[in-house]
C-alpha positions in Angstrom: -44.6 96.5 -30.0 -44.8 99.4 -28.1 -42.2 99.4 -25.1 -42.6 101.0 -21.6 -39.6 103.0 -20.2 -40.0 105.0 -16.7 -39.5 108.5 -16.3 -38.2 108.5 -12.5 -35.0 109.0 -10.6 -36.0 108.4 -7.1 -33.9 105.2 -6.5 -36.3 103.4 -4.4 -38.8 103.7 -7.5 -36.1 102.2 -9.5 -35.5 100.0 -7.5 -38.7 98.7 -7.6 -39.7 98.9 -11.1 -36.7 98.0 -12.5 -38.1 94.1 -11.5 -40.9 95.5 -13.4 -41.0 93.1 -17.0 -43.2 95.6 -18.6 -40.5 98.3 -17.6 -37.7 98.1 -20.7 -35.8 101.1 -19.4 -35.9 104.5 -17.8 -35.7 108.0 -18.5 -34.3 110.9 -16.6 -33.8 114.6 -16.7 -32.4 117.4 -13.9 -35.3 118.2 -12.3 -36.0 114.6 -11.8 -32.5 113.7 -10.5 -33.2 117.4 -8.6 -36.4 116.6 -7.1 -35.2 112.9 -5.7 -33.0 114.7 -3.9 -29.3 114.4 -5.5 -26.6 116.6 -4.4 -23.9 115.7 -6.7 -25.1 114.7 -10.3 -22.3 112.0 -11.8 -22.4 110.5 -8.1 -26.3 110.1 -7.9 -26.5 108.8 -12.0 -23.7 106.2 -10.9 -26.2 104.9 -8.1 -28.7 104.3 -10.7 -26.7 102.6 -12.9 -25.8 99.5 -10.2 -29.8 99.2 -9.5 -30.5 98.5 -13.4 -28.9 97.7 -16.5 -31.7 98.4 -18.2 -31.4 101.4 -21.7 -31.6 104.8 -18.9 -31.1 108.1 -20.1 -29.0 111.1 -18.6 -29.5 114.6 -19.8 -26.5 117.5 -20.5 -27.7 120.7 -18.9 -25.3 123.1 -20.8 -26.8 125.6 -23.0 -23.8 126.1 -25.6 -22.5 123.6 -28.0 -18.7 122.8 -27.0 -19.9 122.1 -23.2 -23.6 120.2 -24.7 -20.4 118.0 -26.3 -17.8 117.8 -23.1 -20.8 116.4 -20.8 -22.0 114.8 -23.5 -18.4 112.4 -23.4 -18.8 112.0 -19.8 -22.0 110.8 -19.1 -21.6 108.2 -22.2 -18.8 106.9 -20.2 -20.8 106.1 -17.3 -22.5 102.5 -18.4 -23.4 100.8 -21.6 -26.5 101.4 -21.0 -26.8 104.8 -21.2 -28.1 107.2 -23.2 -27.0 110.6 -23.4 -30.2 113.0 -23.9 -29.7 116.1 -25.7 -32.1 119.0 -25.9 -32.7 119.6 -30.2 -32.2 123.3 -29.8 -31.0 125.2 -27.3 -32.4 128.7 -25.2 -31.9 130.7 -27.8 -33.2 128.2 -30.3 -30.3 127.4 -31.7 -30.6 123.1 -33.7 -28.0 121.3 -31.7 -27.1 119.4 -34.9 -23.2 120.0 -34.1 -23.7 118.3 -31.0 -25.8 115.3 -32.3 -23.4 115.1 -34.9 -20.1 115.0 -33.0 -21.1 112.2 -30.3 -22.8 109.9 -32.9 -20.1 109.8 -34.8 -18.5 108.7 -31.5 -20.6 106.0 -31.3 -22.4 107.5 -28.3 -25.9 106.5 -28.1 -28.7 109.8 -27.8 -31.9 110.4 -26.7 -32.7 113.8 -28.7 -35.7 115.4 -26.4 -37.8 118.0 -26.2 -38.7 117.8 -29.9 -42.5 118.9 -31.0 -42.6 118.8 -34.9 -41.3 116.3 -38.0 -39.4 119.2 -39.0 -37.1 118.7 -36.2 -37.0 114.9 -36.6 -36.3 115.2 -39.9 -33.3 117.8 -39.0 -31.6 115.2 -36.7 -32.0 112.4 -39.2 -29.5 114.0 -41.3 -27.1 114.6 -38.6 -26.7 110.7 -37.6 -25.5 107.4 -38.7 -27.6 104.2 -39.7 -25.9 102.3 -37.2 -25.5 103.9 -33.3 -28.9 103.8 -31.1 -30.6 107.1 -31.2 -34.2 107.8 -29.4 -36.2 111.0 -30.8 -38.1 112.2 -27.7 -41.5 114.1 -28.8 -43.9 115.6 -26.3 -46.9 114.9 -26.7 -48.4 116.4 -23.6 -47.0 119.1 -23.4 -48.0 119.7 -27.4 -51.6 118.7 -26.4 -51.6 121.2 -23.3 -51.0 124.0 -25.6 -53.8 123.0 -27.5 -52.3 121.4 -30.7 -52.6 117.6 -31.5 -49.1 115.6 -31.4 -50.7 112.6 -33.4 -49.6 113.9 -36.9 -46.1 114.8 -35.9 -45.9 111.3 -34.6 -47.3 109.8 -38.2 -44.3 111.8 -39.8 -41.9 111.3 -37.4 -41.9 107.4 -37.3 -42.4 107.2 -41.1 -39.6 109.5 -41.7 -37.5 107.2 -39.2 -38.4 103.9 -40.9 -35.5 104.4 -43.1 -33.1 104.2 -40.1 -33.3 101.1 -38.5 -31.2 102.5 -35.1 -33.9 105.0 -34.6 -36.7 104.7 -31.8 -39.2 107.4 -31.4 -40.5 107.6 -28.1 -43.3 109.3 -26.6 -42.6 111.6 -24.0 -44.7 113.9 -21.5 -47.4 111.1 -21.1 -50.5 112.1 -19.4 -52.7 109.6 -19.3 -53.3 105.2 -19.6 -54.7 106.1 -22.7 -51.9 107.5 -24.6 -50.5 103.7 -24.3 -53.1 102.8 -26.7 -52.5 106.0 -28.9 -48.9 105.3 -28.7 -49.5 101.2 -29.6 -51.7 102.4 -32.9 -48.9 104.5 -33.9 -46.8 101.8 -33.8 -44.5 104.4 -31.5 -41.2 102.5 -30.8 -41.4 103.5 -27.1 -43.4 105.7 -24.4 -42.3 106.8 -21.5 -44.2 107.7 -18.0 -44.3 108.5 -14.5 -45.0 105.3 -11.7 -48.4 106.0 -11.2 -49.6 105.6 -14.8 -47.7 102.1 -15.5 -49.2 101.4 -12.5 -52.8 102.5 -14.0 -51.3 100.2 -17.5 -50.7 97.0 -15.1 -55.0 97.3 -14.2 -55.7 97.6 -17.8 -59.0 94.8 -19.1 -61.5 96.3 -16.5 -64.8 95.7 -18.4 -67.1 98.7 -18.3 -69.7 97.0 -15.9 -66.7 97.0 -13.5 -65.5 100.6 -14.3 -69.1 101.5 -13.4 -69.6 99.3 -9.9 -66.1 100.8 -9.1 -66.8 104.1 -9.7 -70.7 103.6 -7.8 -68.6 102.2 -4.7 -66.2 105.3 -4.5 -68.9 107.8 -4.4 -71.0 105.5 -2.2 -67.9 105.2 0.0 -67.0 108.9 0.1 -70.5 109.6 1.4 -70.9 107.8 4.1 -67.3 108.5 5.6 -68.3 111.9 5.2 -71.8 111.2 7.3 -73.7 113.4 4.5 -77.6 113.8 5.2 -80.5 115.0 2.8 
């Protein structure tokens, strides 16, 4: 079973789809928490955590590995429920295995993101434990948008992580419904995406009659609100 996380920070949409069964958690980065409008980072994160006790995950934004590790402390600190996301390399393109290393031995759970290939994956597996939660992040639309297909890194990933049982790869950069389904055959532990495609997930069973007398109505619709003549 392929579960659904939400990538938001705006607190109302929490709010709202935390009540959301099909909604097992949420993830977050700083230009999320940015764009909904936070002024003080720890302050706004804290607001999240008393609207859901949902899994929700808080990203570092140091770029060097002894202050990747001090915020790392912090934000685990925050809830149980969190999950502290660290970037698998850093600007330079530096592995952040030290950090990985140091907070799961701390029993801090992770969500490693922005990781593209089983190479990677396989480089954080033999940083961590078998026992504390750790999510591998890989961006699949982002991979596709460069023109490369994320389906095989996925295949490796999760079979290289079938040996851990407190691992959970999770599809990230969702672009479309559809990658549900890709993500479902994959038997990908978890995907995460914006509102407006759970929302798109929620309508899913239309039968292609339907999609078709929609889609007729639309245009129909558009055309006379636009008084077109020929």
């Amino acid at each position: 079973m392929t579960k659904i996380f939400c990538d938001i920070a705006d607190k109302i949409l929490v709010k709202s789809f935390n009540k959301k069964t099909i909604v097992k958690g949420f993830t977050t980065n700083p230009s999320l928490i940015r764009k909904a409008g936070a002024k003080n980072y720890k302050s706004y994160c804290l607001e999240l955590l008393k609207i859901t006790n949902k899994p929700i995950s808080f990203e570092v934004f140091a770029d060097n590995e002894k202050d990747m590790i001090s915020q790392g402390l912090k934000i685990s600190s925050w809830g149980n429920n969190v999950f502290v996301k660290v970037p698998v390399l850093n600007t330079k393109g530096k592995f952040m295995g030290k950090v990985i290393k140091k907070l799961n031995k701390k029993n801090i759970k992770l969500n490693i993101t922005a990781v593209y290939t089983s190479k990677q994956t396989r480089q954080i597996l033999k940083e961590i434990n078998k026992t504390t939660k750790v999510i591998i992040s890989i961006f699949a639309g982002r991979m596709a948008d460069a023109g490369r297909d994320p389906i095989p890194e996925f295949y490796k990933s999760i079979k290289l992580s079938k040996k851990f049982k407190n691992v959970e790869i999770l599809w990230a950069s969702t672009r479309e419904p559809y990658n549900y389904i890709q993500a479902k055959r994959l038997k990908c532990h978890i995907i995460t995406m914006p509102p407006s495609i759970i929302q798109k997930i929620e309508n899913f069973g239309k039968t292609t009659q339907m999609l078709t007398k929609d889609t007729v109505k639309a245009f129909l619709n558009d055309s006379k609100k636009s008084k077109f003549r020929i």
